[in-house]
NUSE-467392 format. One record per residue (C-alpha): residue number from 1; residue in one letter; x, y, z. Coordinates in nm, 2 decimals. Layout:
! residues N
<pt><pos>NUM</pos><code>A</code><xx>X</xx><yy>Y</yy><zz>Z</zz></pt>
...
END
This chain:
! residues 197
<pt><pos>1</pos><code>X</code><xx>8.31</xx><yy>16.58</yy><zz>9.24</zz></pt>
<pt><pos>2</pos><code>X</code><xx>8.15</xx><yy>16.91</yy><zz>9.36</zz></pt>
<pt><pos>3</pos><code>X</code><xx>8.16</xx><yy>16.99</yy><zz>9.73</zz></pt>
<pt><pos>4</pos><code>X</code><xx>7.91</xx><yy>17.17</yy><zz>9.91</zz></pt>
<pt><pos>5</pos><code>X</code><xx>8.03</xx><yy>17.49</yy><zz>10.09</zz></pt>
<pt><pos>6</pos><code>X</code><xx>7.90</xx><yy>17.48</yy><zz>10.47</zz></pt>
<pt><pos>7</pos><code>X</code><xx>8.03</xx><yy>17.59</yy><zz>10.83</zz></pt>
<pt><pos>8</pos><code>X</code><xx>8.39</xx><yy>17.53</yy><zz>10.90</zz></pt>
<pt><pos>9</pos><code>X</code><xx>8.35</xx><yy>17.26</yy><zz>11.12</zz></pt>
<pt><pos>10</pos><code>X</code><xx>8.15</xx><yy>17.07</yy><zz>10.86</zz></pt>
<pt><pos>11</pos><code>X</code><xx>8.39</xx><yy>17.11</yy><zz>10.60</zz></pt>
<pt><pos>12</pos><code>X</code><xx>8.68</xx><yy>16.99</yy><zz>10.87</zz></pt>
<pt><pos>13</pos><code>X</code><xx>8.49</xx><yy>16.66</yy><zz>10.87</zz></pt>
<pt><pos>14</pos><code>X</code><xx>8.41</xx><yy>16.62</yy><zz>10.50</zz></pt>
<pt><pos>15</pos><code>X</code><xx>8.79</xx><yy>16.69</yy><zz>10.47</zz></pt>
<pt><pos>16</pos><code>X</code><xx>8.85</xx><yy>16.39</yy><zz>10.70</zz></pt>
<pt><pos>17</pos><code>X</code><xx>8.59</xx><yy>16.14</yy><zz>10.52</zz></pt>
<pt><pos>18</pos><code>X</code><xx>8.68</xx><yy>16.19</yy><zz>10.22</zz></pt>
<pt><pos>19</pos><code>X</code><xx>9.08</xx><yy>16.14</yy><zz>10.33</zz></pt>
<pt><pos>20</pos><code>X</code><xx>8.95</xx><yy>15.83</yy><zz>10.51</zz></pt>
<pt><pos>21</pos><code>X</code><xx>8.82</xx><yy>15.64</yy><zz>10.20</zz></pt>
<pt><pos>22</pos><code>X</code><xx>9.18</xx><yy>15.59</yy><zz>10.10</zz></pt>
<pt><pos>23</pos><code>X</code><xx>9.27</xx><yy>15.51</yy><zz>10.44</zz></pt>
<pt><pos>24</pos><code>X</code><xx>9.05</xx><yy>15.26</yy><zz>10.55</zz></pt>
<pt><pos>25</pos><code>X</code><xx>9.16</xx><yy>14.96</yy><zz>10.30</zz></pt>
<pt><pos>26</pos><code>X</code><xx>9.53</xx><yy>15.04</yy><zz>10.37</zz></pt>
<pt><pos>27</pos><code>X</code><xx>9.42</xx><yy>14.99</yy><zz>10.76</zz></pt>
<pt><pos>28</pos><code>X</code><xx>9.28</xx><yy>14.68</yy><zz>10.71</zz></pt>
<pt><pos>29</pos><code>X</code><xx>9.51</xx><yy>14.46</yy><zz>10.52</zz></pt>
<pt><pos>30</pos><code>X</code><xx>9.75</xx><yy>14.58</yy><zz>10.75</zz></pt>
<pt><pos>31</pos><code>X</code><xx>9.56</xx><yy>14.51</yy><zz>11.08</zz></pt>
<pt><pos>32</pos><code>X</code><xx>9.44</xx><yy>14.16</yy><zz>10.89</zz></pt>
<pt><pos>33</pos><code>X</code><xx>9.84</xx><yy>14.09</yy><zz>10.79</zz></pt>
<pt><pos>34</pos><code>X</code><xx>9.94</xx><yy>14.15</yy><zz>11.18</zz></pt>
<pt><pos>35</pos><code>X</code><xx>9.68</xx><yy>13.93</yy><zz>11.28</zz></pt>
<pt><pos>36</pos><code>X</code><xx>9.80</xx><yy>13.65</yy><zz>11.08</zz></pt>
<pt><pos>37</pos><code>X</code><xx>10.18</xx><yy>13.70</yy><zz>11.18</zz></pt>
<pt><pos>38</pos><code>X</code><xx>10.15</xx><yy>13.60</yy><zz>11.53</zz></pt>
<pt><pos>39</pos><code>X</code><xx>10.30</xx><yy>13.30</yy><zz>11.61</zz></pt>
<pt><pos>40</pos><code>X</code><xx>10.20</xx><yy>12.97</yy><zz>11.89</zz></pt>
<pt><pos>41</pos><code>X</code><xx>10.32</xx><yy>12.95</yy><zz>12.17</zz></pt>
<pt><pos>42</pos><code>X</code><xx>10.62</xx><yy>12.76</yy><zz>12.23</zz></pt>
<pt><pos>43</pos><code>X</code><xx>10.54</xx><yy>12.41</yy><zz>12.29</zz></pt>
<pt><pos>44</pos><code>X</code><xx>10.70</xx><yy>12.35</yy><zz>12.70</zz></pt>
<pt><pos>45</pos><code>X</code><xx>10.98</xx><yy>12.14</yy><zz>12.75</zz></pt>
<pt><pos>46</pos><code>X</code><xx>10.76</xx><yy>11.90</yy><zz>12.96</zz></pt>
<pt><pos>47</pos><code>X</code><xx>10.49</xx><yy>11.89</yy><zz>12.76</zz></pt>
<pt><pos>48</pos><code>X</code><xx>10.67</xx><yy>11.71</yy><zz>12.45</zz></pt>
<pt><pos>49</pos><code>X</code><xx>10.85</xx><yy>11.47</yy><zz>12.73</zz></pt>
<pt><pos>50</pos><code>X</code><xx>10.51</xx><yy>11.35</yy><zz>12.84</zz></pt>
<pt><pos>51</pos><code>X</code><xx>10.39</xx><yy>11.35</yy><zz>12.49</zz></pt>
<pt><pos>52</pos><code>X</code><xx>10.70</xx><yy>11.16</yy><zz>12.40</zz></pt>
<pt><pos>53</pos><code>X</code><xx>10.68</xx><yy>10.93</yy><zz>12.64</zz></pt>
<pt><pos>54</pos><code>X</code><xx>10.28</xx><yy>10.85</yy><zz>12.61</zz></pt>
<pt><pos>55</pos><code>X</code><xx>10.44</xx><yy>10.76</yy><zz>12.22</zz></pt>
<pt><pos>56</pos><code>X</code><xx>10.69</xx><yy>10.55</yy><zz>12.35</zz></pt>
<pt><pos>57</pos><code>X</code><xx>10.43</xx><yy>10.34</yy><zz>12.60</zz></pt>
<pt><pos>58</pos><code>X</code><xx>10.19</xx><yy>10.30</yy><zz>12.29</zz></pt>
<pt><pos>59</pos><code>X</code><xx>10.48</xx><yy>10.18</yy><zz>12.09</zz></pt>
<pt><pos>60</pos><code>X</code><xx>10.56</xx><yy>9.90</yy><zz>12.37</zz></pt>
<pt><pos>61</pos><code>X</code><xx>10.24</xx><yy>9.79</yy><zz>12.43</zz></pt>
<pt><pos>62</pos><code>X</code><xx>10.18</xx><yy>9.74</yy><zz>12.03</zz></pt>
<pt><pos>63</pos><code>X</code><xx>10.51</xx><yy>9.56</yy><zz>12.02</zz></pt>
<pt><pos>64</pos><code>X</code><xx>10.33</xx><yy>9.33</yy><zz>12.35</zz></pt>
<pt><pos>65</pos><code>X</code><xx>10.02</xx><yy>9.29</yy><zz>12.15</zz></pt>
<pt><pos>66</pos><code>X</code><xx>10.20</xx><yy>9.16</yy><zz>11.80</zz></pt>
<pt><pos>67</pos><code>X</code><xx>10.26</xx><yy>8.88</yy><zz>11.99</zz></pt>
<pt><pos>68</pos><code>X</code><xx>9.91</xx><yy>8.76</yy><zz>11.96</zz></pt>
<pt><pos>69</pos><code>X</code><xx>9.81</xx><yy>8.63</yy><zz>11.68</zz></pt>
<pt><pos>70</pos><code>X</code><xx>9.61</xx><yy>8.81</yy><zz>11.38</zz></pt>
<pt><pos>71</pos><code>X</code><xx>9.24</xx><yy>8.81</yy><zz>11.37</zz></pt>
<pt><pos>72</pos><code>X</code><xx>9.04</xx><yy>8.52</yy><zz>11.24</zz></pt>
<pt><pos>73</pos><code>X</code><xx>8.73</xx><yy>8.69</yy><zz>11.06</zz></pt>
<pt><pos>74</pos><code>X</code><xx>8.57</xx><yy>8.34</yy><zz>11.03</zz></pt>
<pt><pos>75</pos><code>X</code><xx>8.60</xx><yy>8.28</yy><zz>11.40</zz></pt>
<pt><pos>76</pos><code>X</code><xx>8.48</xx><yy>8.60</yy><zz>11.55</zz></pt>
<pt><pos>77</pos><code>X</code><xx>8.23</xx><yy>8.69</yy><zz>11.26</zz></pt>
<pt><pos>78</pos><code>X</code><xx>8.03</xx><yy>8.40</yy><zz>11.32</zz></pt>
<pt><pos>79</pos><code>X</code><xx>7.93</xx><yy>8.53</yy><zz>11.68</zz></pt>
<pt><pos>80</pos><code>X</code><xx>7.59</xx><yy>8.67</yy><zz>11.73</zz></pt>
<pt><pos>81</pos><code>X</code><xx>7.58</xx><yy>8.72</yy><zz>12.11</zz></pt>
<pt><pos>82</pos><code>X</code><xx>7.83</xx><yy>8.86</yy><zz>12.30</zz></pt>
<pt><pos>83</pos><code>X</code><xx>7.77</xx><yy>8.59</yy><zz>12.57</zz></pt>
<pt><pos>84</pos><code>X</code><xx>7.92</xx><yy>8.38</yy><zz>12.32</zz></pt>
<pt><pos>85</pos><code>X</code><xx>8.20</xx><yy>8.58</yy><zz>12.33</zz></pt>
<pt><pos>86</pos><code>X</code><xx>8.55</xx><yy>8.48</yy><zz>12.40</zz></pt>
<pt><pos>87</pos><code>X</code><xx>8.83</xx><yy>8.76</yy><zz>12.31</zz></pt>
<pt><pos>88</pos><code>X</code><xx>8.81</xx><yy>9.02</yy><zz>12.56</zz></pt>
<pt><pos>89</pos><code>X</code><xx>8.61</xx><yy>9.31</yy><zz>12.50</zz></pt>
<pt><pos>90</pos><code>X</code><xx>8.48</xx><yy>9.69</yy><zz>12.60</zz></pt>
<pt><pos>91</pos><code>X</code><xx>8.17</xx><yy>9.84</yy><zz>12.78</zz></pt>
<pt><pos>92</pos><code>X</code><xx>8.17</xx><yy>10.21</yy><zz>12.72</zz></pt>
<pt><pos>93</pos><code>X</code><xx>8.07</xx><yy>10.44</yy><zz>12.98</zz></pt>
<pt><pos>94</pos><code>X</code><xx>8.04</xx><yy>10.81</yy><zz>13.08</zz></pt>
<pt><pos>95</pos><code>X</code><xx>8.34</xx><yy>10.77</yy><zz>13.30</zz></pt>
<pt><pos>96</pos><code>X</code><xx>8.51</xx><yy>10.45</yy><zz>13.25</zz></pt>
<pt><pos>97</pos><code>X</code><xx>8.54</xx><yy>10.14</yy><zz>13.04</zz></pt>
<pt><pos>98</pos><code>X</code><xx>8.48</xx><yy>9.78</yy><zz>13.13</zz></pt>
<pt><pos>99</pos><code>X</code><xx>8.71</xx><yy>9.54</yy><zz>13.00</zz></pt>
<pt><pos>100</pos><code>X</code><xx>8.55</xx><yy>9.21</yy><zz>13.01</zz></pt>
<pt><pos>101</pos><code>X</code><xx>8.78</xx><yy>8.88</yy><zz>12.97</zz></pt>
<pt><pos>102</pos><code>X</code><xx>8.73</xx><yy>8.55</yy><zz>12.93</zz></pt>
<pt><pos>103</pos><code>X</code><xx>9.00</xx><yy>8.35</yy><zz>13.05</zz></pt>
<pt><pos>104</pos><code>X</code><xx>9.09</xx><yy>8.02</yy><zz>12.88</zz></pt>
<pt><pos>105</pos><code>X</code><xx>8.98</xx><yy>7.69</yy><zz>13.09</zz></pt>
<pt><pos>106</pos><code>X</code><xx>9.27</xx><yy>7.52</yy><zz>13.21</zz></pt>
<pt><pos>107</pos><code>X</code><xx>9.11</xx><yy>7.17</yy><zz>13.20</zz></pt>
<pt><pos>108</pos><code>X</code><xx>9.17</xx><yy>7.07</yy><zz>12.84</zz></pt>
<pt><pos>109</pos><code>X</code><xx>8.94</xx><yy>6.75</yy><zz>12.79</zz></pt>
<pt><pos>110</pos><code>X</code><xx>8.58</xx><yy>6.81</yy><zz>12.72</zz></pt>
<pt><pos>111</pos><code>X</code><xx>8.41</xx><yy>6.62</yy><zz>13.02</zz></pt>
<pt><pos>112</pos><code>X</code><xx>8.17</xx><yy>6.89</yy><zz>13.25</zz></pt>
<pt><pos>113</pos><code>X</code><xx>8.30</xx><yy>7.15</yy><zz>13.05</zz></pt>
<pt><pos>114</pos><code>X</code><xx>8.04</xx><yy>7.46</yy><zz>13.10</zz></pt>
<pt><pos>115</pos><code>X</code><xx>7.89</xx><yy>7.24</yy><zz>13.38</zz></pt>
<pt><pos>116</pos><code>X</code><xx>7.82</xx><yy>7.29</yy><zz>13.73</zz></pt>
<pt><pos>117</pos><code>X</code><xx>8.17</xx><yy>7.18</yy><zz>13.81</zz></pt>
<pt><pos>118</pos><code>X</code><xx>8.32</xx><yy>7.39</yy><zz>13.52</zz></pt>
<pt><pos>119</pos><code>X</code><xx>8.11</xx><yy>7.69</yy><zz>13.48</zz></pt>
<pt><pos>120</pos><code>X</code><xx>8.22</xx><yy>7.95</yy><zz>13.19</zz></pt>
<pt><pos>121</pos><code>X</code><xx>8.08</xx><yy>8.22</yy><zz>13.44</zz></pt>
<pt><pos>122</pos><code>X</code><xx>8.38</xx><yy>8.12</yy><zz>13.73</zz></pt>
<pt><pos>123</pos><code>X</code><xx>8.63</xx><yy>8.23</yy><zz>13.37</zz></pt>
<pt><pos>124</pos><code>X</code><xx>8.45</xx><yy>8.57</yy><zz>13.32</zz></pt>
<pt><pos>125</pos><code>X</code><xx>8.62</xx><yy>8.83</yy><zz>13.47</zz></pt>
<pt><pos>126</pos><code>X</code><xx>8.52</xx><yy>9.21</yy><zz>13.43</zz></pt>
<pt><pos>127</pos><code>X</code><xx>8.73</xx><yy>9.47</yy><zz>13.52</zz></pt>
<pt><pos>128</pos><code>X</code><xx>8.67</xx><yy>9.86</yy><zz>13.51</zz></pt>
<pt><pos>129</pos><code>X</code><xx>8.91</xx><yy>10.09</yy><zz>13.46</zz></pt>
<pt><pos>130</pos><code>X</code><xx>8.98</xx><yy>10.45</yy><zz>13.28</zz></pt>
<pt><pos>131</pos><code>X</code><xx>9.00</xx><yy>10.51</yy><zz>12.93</zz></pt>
<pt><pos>132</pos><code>X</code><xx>9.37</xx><yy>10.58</yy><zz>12.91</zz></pt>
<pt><pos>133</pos><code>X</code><xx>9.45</xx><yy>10.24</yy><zz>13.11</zz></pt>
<pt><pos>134</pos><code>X</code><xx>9.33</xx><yy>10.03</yy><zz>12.82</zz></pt>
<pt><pos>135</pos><code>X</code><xx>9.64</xx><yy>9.97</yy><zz>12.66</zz></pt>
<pt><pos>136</pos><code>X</code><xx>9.82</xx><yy>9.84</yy><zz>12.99</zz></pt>
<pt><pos>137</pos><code>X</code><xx>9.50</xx><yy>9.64</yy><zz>13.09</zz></pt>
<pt><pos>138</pos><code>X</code><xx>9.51</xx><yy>9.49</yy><zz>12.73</zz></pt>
<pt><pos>139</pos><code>X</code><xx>9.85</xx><yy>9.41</yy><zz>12.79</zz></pt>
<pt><pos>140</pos><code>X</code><xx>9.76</xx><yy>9.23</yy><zz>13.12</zz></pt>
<pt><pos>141</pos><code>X</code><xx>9.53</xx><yy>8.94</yy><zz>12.93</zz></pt>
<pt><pos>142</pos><code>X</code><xx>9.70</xx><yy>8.66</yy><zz>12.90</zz></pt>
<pt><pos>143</pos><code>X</code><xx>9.79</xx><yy>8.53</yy><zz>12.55</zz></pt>
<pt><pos>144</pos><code>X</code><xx>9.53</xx><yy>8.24</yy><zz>12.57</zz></pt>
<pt><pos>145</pos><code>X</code><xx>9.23</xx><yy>8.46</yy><zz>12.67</zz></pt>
<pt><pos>146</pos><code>X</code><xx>9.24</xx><yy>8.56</yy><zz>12.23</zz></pt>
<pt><pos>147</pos><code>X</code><xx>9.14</xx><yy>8.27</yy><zz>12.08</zz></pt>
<pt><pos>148</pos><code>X</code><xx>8.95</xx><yy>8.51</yy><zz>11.78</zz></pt>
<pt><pos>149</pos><code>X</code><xx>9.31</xx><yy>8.62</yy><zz>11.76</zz></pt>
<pt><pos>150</pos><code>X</code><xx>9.40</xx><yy>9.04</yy><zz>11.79</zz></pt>
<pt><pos>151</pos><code>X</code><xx>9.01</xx><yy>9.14</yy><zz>11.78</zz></pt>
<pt><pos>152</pos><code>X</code><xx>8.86</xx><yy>9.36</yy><zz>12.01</zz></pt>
<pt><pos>153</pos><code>X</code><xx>8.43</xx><yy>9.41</yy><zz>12.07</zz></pt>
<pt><pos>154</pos><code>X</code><xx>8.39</xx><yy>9.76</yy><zz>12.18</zz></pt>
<pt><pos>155</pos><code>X</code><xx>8.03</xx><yy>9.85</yy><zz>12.26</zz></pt>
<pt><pos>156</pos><code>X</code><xx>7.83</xx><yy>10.13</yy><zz>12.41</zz></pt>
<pt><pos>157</pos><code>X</code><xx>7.68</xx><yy>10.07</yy><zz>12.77</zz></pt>
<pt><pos>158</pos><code>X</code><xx>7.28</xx><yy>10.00</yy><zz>12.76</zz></pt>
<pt><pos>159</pos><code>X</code><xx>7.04</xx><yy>10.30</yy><zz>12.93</zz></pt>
<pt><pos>160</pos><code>X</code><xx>7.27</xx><yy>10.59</yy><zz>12.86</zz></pt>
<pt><pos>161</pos><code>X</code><xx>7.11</xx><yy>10.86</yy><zz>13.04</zz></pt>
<pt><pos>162</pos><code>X</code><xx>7.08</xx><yy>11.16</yy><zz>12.79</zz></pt>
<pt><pos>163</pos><code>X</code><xx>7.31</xx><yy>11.43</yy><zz>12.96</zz></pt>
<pt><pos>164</pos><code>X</code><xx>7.63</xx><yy>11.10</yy><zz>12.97</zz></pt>
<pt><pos>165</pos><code>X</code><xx>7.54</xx><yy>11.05</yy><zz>12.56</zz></pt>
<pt><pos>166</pos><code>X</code><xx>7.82</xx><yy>11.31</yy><zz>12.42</zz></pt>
<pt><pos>167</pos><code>X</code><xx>8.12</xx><yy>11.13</yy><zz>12.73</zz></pt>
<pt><pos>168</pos><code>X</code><xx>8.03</xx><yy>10.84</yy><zz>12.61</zz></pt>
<pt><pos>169</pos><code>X</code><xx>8.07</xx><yy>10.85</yy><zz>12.25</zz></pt>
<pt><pos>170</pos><code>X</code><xx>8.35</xx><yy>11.06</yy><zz>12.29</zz></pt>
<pt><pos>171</pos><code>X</code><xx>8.51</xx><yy>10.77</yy><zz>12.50</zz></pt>
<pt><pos>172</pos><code>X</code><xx>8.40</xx><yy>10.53</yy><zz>12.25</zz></pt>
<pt><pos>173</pos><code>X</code><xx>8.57</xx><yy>10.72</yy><zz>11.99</zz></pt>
<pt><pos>174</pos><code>X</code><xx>8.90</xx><yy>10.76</yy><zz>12.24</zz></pt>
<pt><pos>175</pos><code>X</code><xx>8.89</xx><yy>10.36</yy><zz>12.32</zz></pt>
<pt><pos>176</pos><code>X</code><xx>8.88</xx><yy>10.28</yy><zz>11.95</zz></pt>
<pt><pos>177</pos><code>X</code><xx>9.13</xx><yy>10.52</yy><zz>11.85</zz></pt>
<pt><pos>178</pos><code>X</code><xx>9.36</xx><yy>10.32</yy><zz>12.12</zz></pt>
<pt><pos>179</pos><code>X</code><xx>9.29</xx><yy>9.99</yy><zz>12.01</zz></pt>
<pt><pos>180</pos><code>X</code><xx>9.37</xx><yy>10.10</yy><zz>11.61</zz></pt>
<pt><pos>181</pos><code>X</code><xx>9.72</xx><yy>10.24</yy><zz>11.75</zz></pt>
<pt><pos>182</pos><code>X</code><xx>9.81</xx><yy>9.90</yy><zz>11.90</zz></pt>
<pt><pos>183</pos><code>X</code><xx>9.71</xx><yy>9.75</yy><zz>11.57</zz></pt>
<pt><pos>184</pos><code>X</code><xx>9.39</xx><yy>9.53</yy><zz>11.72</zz></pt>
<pt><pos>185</pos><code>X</code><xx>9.12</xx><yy>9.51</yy><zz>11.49</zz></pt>
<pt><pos>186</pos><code>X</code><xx>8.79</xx><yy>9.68</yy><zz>11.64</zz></pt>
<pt><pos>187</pos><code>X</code><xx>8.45</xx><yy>9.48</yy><zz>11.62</zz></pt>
<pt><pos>188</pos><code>X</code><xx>8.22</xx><yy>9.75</yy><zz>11.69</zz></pt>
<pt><pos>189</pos><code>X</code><xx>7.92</xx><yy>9.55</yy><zz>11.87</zz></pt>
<pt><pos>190</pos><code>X</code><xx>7.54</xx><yy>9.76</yy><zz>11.80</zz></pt>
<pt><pos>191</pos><code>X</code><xx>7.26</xx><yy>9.70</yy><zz>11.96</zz></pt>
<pt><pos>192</pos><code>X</code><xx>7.12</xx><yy>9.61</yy><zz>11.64</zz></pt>
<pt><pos>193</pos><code>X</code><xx>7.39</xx><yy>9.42</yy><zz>11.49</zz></pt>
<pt><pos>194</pos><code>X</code><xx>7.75</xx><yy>9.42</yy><zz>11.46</zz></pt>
<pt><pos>195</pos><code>X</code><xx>7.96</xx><yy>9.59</yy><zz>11.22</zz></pt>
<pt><pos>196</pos><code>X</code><xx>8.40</xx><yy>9.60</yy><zz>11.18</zz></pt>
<pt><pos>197</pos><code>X</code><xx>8.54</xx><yy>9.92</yy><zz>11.20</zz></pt>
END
């Protein structure tokens, strides 16, 4: 390639270019390669014993919820209202969950049963707590209050105002993720229907 002859200080910086074209690739893979060798930053001592020990509650409380029996899909399938429902189950929120329960009625014979003497409301109990309680509240419902066997409803809260949509659903999302770790079958309850997740 011909060069133009010009002033000195243009030739200087032709000089430079033209040096620079072989430069400029070497600079970059080396500028990409150091990028790419730096390294995390070292996980902290206490940070893997709280992780460790969040493990080793989740463990226990799925060991505490084998002892309830598996899911019957025959029972639980066949409710369409979840008035008529009788494992406990969760109201997602923005900034908390809602674990409802219905406790088993300790009169055993059929007479006034859901009567004004007996009323299934006086067994309802709903009880709101955070989303990373749920495993120890799940714990806390007494073995008889799961007669659908391990099977959890999980629904969203009605009239979620638009700027709570994303907390919600990433709470839903947190709640479900919970109950799959201690190995209880989610019944996702929509609006619109139900469907097992």
């Amino acid at each position: 390639m011909k060069r133009r002859v010009g002033t000195a200080a243009s030739l200087g910086m032709l000089d430079i270019v033209w040096n620079l074209r072989y430069l400029l690739p070497s600079l970059l893979v080396s500028t990409a390669l150091m990028g790419c060798s730096h390294t995390a930053a070292p996980v902290s001592a206490e940070t893997r014993q709280v992780t460790s020990q969040q493990q080793r509650q989740t463990e226990d409380a799925r060991q505490q919820m084998e002892l309830i029996p598996p899911p019957s899909k025959t029972r639980y399938l066949a409710v369409k209202s979840l008035s008529n429902w009788e494992n406990p189950y969760v109201t997602v929120q923005g900034g908390m969950l809602t674990l409802h329960v219905m406790l088993a009625d300790a009169n055993t014979s059929g007479l006034g049963e859901g009567g004004l003497l007996r009323p299934v409301g006086a067994r309802r109990q709903d009880l709101n707590i955070r989303v990373g309680d749920l495993p120890t509240a799940l714990n806390a419902v007494p073995q008889n209050a799961w007669p659908y066997g391990r099977v959890v409803a999980v629904e969203e809260a009605h009239n979620i105002p638009k700027t709570a949509r994303v907390q919600v659903r990433r709470n839903m999302e947190s709640a479900m993720q919970m109950l799959n770790d201690l190995g209880v079958v989610v019944y996702e309850w929509n609006e619109g229907g139900v469907g097992l997740r």
